[in-house]
C-alpha positions in Angstrom: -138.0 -44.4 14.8 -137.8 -43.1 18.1 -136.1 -44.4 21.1 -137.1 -47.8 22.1 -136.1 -48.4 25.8 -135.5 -52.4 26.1 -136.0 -54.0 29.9 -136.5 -50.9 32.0 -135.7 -51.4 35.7 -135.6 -49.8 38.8 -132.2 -49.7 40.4 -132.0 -51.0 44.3 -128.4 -48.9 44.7 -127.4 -46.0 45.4 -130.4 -43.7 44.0 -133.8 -45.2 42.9 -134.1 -44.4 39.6 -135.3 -46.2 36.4 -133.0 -46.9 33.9 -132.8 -49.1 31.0 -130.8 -52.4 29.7 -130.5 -51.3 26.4 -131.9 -48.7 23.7 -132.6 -49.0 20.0 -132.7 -45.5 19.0 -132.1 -44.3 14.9 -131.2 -40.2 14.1 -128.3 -38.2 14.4 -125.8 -39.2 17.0 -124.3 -36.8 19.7 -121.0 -37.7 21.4 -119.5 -35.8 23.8 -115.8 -35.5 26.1 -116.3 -36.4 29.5 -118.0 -33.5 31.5 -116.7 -32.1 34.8 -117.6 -29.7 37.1 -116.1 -26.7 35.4 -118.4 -23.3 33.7 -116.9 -22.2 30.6 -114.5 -19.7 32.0 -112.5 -22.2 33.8 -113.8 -22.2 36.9 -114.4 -25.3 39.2 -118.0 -25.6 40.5 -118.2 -27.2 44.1 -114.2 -27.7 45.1 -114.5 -31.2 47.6 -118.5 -31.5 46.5 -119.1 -34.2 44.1 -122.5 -33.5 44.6 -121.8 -29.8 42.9 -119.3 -31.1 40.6 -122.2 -33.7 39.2 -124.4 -31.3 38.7 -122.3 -28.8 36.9 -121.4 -31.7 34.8 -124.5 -32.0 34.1 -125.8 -28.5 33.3 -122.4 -29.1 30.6 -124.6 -32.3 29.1 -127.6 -30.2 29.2 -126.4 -27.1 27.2 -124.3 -29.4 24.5 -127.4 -31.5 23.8 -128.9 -27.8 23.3 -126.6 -26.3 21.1 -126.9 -29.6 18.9 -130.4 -29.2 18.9 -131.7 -31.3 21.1 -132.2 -32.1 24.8 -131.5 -34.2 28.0 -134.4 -36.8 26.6 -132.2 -37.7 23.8 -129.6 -39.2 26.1 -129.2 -42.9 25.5 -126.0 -43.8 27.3 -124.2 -42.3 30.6 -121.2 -43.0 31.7 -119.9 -41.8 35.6 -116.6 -42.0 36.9 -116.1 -41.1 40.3 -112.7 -41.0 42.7 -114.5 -42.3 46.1 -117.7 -44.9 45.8 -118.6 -43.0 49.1 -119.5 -40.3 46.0 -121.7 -42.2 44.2 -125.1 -40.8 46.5 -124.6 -37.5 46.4 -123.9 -37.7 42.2 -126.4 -39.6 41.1 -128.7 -37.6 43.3 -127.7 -34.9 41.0 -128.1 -36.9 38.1 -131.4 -38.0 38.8 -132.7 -34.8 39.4 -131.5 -33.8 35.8 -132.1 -36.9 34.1 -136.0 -37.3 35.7 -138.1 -39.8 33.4 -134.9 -40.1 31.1 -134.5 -43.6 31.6 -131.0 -43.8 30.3 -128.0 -46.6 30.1 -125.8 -46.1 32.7 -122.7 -47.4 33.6 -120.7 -46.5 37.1 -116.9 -46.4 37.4 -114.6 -45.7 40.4 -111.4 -44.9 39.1 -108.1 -43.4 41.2 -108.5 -40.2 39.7 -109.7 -37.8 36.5 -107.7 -35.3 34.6 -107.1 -32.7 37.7 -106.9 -34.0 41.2 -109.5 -31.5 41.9 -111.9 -33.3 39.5 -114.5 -35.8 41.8 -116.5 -36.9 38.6 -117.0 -36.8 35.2 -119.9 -37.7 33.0 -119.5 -38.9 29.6 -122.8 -39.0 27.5 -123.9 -40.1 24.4 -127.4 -39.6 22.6 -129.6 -40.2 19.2 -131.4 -36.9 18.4 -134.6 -38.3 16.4 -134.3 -37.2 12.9 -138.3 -38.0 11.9 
C-alpha cells in the first residue's frame, strides 16, 4: 500500500508549505539519528547559518534515504529542533526547498541547545520505503 496522506494542509507559519496530519504508509521502515549540519569528514557546514546548517542536514536525510534505497518521497515524519525560533524561516526555507511536494509530518521544537553549541538545528526523520 502506498502512502496515504490523511488531512493535508497548508501551513499559515513560518513557510507556506503543505504538510499532512497524519500518514498510513506499510513497507520497510527507515529511522535515522538526528541530522546536523556536518559532511562526513567532520566538518560544520554554515557556522552562525541555520539556514546552511538546515540544508546540510538535509542533504544528510537525502543521502541515507539513498543508501537505504529509497528517497526524500519516502519521508513520512520530520522532526526540527532549533536553538532560536527567530531560526525557524530561514530552516524551513531550506526544508521546503528539499522536501517540495513531500507533504510530510512535521513537528517544530525550540530547545536551549543540540549536542555542540555550534549546532543551530537538527532534523530527525523517519520514513516507510514501499515494499510493493
Amino acid at each position: 500500500m502506498p502512502k496515504r496522506h490523511i488531512h493535508p494542509y497548508e501551513t499559515r507559519y513560518h513557510a507556506k508549505a503543505v504538510y499532512s496530519k497524519a500518514i498510513r504508509a506499510s513497507g520497510d521502515f527507515v529511522f535515522m539519528q538526528g541530522q546536523v549540519g556536518v559532511t562526513d569528514d567532520g566538518t560544520l557546514v554554515g557556522p552562525g547559518d541555520p539556514g546552511a546548517q538546515a540544508d546540510q542536514a538535509c542533504r544528510n536525510v537525502a543521502r541515507w534515504m539513498d543508501e537505504a534505497g529509497g528517497s526524500l518521497r519516502d519521508v513520512c515524519k520530520l522532526t526540527v529542533y532549533v536553538t532560536d525560533i527567530a531560526y525557524r524561516p530561514a530552516v524551513y526555507a531550506a526544508i521546503n526547498r528539499w522536501f517540495e511536494g513531500v507533504q510530510h509530518c512535521s513537528t517544530g521544537v525550540v530547545v536551549t541547545g543540540l549536542a555542540d553549541p555550534a549546532f543551530l538545528v537538527e532534523i530527525d526523520a523517519m520514513a516507510v520505503i514501499d515494499t510493493d
